[in-house]
Structures are given as C-alpha cells and as structure tokens.
N, C-alpha and C positions, 0 to 999 in steps of 0.2 A: 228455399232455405239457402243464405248465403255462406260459404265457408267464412271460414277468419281472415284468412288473404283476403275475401273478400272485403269484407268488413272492416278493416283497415285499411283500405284504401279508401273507400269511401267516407269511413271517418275522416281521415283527413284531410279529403274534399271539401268538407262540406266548409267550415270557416272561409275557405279561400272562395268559393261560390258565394257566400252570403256578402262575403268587402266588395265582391265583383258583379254583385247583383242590380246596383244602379246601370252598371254601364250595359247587361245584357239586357234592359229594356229597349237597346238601340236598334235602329231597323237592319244596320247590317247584321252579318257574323262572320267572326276570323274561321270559322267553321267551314263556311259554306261554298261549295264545289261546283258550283254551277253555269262557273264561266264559259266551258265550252258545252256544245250539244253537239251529241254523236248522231252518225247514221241514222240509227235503228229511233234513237230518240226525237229525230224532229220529223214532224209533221207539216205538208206544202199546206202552203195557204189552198182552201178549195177544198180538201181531204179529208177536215176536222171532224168528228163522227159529231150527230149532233145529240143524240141522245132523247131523252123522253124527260123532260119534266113534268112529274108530280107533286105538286108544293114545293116544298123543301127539299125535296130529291131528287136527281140524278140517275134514271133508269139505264142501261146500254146493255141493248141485246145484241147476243153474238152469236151466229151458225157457223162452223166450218163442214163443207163436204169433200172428203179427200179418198184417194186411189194411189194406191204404191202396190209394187211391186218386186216381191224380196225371192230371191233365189235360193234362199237357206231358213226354210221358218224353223227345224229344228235346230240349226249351229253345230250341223254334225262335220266332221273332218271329211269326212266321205259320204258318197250316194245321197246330195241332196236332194231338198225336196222344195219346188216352187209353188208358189202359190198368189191370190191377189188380193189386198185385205181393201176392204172397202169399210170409211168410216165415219159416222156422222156427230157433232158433236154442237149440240144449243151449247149457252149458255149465257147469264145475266148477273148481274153485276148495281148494285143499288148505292149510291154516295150520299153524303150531304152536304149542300150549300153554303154553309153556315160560314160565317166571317172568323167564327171559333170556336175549337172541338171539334167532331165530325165523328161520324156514324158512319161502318159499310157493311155489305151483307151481298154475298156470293153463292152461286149453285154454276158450277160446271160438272158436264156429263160428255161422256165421250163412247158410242156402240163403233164394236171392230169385227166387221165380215169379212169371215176367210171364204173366198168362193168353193174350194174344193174341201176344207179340213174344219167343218162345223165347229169339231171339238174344241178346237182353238180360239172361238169367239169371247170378248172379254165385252164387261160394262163398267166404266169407270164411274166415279162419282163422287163431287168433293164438296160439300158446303159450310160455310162460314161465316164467324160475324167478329167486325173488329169496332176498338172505337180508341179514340184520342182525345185527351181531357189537357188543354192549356194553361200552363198556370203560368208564366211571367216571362216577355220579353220570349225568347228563344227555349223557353223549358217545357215539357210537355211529360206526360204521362200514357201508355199503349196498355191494352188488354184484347187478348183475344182467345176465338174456340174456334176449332177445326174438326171436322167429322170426314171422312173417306172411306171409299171402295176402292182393293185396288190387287193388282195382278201382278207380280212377279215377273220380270220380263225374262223368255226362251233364253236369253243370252247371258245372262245373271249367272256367279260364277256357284251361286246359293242354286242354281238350279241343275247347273251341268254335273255329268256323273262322267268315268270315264268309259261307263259300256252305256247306248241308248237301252237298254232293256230297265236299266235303273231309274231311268229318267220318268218323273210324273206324265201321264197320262196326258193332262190338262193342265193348264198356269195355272200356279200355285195364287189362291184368293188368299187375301188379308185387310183386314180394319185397324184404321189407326184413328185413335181419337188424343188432338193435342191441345193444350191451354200453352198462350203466353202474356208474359207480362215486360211491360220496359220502363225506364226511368229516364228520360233527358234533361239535367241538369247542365246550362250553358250558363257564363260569367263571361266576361269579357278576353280571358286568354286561358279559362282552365276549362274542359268539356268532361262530366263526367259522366259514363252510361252504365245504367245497372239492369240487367233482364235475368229472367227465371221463365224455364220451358219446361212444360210434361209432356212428355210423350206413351202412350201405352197401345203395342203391337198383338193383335189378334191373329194369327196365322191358322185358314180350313185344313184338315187333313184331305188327302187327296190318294187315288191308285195311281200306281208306280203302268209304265207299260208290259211290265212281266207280270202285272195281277194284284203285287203286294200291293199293303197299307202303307203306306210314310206320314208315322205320325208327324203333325207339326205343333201338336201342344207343346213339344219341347221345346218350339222357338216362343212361344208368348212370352214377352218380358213388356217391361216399362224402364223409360229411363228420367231423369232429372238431371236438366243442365242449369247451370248458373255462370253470368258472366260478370264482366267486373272489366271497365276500362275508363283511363284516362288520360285525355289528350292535353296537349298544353299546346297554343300558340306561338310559333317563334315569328311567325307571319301572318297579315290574311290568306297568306295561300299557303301556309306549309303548318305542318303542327307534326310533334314528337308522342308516343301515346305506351303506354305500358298496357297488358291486356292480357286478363286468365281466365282460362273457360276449366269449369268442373263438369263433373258428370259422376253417376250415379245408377246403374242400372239391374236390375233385379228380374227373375227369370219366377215363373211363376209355378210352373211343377218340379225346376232341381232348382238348385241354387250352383249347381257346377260351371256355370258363367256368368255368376253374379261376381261383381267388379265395378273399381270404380276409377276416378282418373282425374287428369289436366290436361292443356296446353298452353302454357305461359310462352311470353315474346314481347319481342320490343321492335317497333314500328316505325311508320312514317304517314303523312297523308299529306298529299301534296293536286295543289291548283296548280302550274307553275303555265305562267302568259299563256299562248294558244297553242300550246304542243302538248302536256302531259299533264293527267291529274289520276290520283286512285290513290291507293291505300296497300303497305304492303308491310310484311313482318317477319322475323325471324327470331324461332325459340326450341324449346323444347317441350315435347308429348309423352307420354307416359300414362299405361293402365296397369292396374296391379288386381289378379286376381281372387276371390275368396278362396278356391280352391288351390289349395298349394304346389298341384300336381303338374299347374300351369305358370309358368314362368309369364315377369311381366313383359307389355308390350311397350321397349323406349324407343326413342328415337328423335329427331332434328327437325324442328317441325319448319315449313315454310309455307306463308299465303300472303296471295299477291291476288290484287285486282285492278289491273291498271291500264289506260286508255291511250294510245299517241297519235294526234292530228296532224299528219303532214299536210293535208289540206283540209277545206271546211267542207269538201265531197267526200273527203276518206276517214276511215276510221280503222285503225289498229287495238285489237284488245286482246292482254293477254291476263291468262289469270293462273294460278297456283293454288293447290292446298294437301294437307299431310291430316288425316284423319285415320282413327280406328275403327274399324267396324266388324259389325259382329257375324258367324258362322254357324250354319245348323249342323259342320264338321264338328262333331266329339273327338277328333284326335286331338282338335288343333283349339288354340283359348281364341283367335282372334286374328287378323290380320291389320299390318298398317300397309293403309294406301295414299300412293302419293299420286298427284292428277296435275297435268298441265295441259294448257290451250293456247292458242294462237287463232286470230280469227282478223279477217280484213273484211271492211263493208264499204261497198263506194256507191256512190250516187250518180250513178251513169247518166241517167236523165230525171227530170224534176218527179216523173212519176216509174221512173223504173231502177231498184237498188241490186246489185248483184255483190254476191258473198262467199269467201271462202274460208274455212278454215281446217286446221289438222289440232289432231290430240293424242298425248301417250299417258296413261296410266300402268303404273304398279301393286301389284299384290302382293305382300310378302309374310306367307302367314309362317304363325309364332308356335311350335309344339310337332309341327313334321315338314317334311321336304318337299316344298313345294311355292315355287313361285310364278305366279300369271304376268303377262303382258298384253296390254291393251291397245292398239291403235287405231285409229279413227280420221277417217277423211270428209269432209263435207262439204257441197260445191250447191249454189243453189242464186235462185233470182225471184225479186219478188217486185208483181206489177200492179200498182193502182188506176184501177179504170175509172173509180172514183168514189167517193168519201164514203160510197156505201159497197164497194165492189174491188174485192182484191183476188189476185191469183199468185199463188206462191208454187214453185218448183224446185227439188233438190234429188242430189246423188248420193247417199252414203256410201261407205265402204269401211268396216270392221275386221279385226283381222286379230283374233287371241291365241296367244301362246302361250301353253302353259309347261313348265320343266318340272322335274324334280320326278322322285319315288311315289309320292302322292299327287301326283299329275292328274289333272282330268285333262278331257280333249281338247283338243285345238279345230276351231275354225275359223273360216273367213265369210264374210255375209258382204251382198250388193243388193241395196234398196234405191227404187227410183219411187216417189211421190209427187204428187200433184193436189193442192186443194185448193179451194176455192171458199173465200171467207164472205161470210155477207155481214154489216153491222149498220148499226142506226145510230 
C-alpha cells in the first residue's frame, strides 16, 4: 500500500515515462553503473564456477567448511570465556537462462559447533523464490518470498543485559517470513522505482541463565515498507533522485510499539570515468509512536554507498546509513542507528585478494539514558586455488561501549576464522 507521497510521485512519472518510452527501448541506459568492476566483483579468467545445467537452468552448489576462534562467546566485560565454533554450511542456488524474465530459487543452511558450550549450537536456514517479468526496453517488474531460521547473535544489544544472570540461556530463535515486490520504470532521462516489502517477526521464548522465562511473544510484530524513488539523468553517468521510504509496523500481543514512519532525502548517483560511482543521500527520518507515552524518534538521515578505484587492483568502499529499529526494552520506544564503513580490497596477485576494513556504529535510544558504541575491525585474505576451490581467512575485533543510566555491559570480542569453500 503506497502513501500519497507515494502516489504522487509516481503519478507524475508516469506521462514523462510514456513521451520517453521510445528512447528507453535503446540498448544503452543513462542509468547504468557498470563502468568500473571492483575487487570482490571480478572474476580471473580460469575461476568461473561452472555450474550444472538443467534445461533451462542454472544449478550452483555451494559448501563452506569453516573454524574460528572467538575468545568472548558471551561478550561479557569480564571473566571470558573461549571457545571453537566449527561450521558447515551447503547451499544451492537455481537461475534461468532465458534471454527474458528469469526465475531463481535458493536454500542456504549454515550448522554452528561450539566444541566446549553445546548449548550455543545454532541452525540457520533461508529459502526462496524470486522472479523478474520484462516489459520494455529497460523496464521490468520483481516479486519475491523469503522464509528463514534464524538466531540472534550473543553480541546484539537486544540480547545483552547488564548482569549475565539475565542474559538467555541459549540464542534467542526467531522466524521471519518476507514478500516483496518492485517496479522499474526507465525513459530515456527519468528512472522511476516503486517497491512494497512485508515482513513478519516470530521470536521463541527462551530461559534466562538465572531460571526465568523471557517471554518474547512481546517482540512478534510485522512491519510494511514502501518506497517511492525518482532519478532524472543530468548525465549517463550522473543522475539527481528524490526518494521516501514509509513503514508501518504492528506488534502482535501490545500494540505499545506499534508505530509508524519515513525517510525522505535527496540524492545523487553517480558513474563518474574510472575513479567513483555509488549512490548517496541526505534527509530526514522520523517515527511516531501509537503509544503516547513514547516520544517520536527524529533525526538527519544519511546513506551512502559509494566505491573509489585508485587502481584497477584496488578497491575502496565506503558506505552509510541512519535507520530506526526496534527494542524488546519497555522503557525505551526505539532507538536510531547510525552505521558507517570503510573497507579496501586489493588484488595482490591474479589468484590472491587481501582486505581490510573498520566500522563505528551508534545507538541512541529514545525514552531512557542510554547510548552504545560499536566498533569493528576486519583484516582478512582470500585465496583461489581454483574455480572449484577457495580459502578464505580473517581477524575480527569488536569492542562495545555502552554509557548512560540504562547502560548494559561493555565488551570487546577477538575472532580468528578460516573456511574453506567448495563450488561447482
């Protein structure tokens, strides 16, 4: 369901798409970003996975077997505790051929062995089906469904208490099942995109380490997003874009964090020659709650996603974003979080890529005194031995701080991993 913002824009897309709809039968697009290829995105000649054809489809299995090593599996300030998680994870991946439209359909699963702390064993589990229906020139149409398993990670600020006697027993389990839909409407210099997402969160109850129950029926909600953007062309490599995301979310046994919201902004996206292309924005965010008791959550929104090629072995990417999200804390309506990254990927040798990057997040919730700090290191190298055979290794290092009156704990985590991916 589109708001009216919505709906207004896109009405008055559409005239200027239909006078522009000769020219976006043309094989270029002023859209289209794909002048440089990063690191991570190209593949050596020799390396290509080859896949399994089935008729008209595109088989690609994937194994990861991986070993790390984390010296804080509960993220306590004090007296931790090490341990070695060993973890194996299929998965397959099904496309279609087809010169137009296309079909996919996914199953990834991921098992996680703690060698000493059983109890901390998770199974992940994600499948899906998407597809793409062409209709003219550069326009297209997306639909999909998502189904998942999935666990809570020890280090989630949803999970920390500030005594461990509070803290759950076992990662918190939950199911999400999501629908989405998109709209690609291209014209020659106007780009419009319209998409609609559901999302609805199942969260298990679980025991706390002192005994108790922690119900988490309270966190089941659903939410609905709608977005609404349009780009205009100043260039083939540059375009101006206005862009408002809604949202919608409803809690299923209180309605006390039922709320609803925006993030409008005004943009850029840019190819520009062989140094820089991404997408980046700046606006305002805001959620207002049903419950009066809770003040709303505003603020300055900013997201960036942007890439710079000092050479055609390197790759810089940084990225931004200012999002709200939600809390199974009853003092507090919500907090906003703001995240940025910085990451470099070089291409040391034809089959060996090494990468580094750091990251800081903020929490700053809305209703008690209390705000987190997040930072993040990440050091790692990843070796093709060949188009069926990879080895990947990295170092984290996390390090939260949390202040205020309604402080939970602070800690610092070091993970070393190693996996080993097999694909066809």
């Amino acid at each position: 369901m589109l708001s009216k913002s919505a709906l207004l824009v896109a009405t008055a897309a559409v005239p200027a798409f239909l006078i522009a709809g000769e020219a976006s039968a043309q094989s270029t697009s002023n859209f289209a970003r794909d002048r440089n290829v990063s690191v991570t995105e190209r593949i050596p000649a020799g390396y290509e996975p080859l896949g399994l054809r089935v008729g008209a489809f595109n088989v690609s299995p994937t194994l990861g077997i991986g070993a790390e090593a984390n010296d804080n599996i509960y993220y306590t300030s004090q007296g931790k505790t090490h341990d070695m998680i060993y973890s194996v994870a299929p998965a397959i991946s099904v496309t279609t051929d087809w010169s137009r439209h296309a079909l996919t359909a996914k199953i990834n699963t991921q098992y996680n062995a703690f060698a000493k702390h059983s109890e901390e064993n998770t199974f992940f589990w994600d499948a899906g089906l998407g597809g793409r229906l062409d209709i003219h020139g550069h326009s297209f149409a997306t639909a999909g469904v998502d189904f998942s398993r999935n666990y809570e990670p020890r280090y989630s600020p949803n999970s920390l208490t500030s005594s461990l006697a509070n803290d759950p027993a076992k990662p918190i389990k939950f199911d999400v099942e999501q629908f989405n839909s998109g709209l690609h409407l291209e014209g020659n210099r106007l780009l419009v995109t319209l998409g609609a997402d559901y999302a609805n969160y199942n969260y298990f109850d679980v025991r706390a380490n002192n005994g108790g129950l922690i119900d988490q029926d309270i966190r089941d909600y659903h939410w609905w997003s709608w977005t609404t953007r349009a780009d205009y062309a100043i260039s083939p490599d540059t375009s101006i874009y206005l862009v408002y995301i809604g949202n919608d979310r409803k809690y299923r046994v209180s309605d006390t964090h039922d709320s609803h919201g925006y993030n409008v902004g005004i943009g850029a996206s840019l190819d520009l020659t062989n140094l820089i292309r991404g997408d980046f924005d700046v606006g305002s965010i805001k959620q207002t709650y049903k419950n009066g008791a809770y003040k709303p959550i505003t603020g300055t929104s900013f997201n960036a996603n942007i890439q710079y090629f000092p050479t055609e072995l390197t790759t810089v990417s940084f990225n931004a974003s200012t999002s709200v999200q939600e809390t199974p804390d009853q003092l507090a309506s919500g907090y906003l979080q703001s995240g940025t990254g910085l990451r470099v990927d070089h291409e040391l040798l034809r089959d060996l890529r090494l990468f580094a990057g750091v990251s800081m997040t903020e929490d700053k919730y809305k209703g008690e005194d209390r705000k987190d700090n997040i930072h993040g290191i990440n050091l790692g190298a990843n070796y093709l031995f060949s188009r069926n055979l990879s080895l990947k290794a990295q170092y984290q290092y996390n390090k939260l701080s949390s202040r205020g009156s309604a402080a939970i704990r602070s800690y610092e985590d070091n993970l070393f991993s190693v996996t080993l991916g097999l694909q066809y």
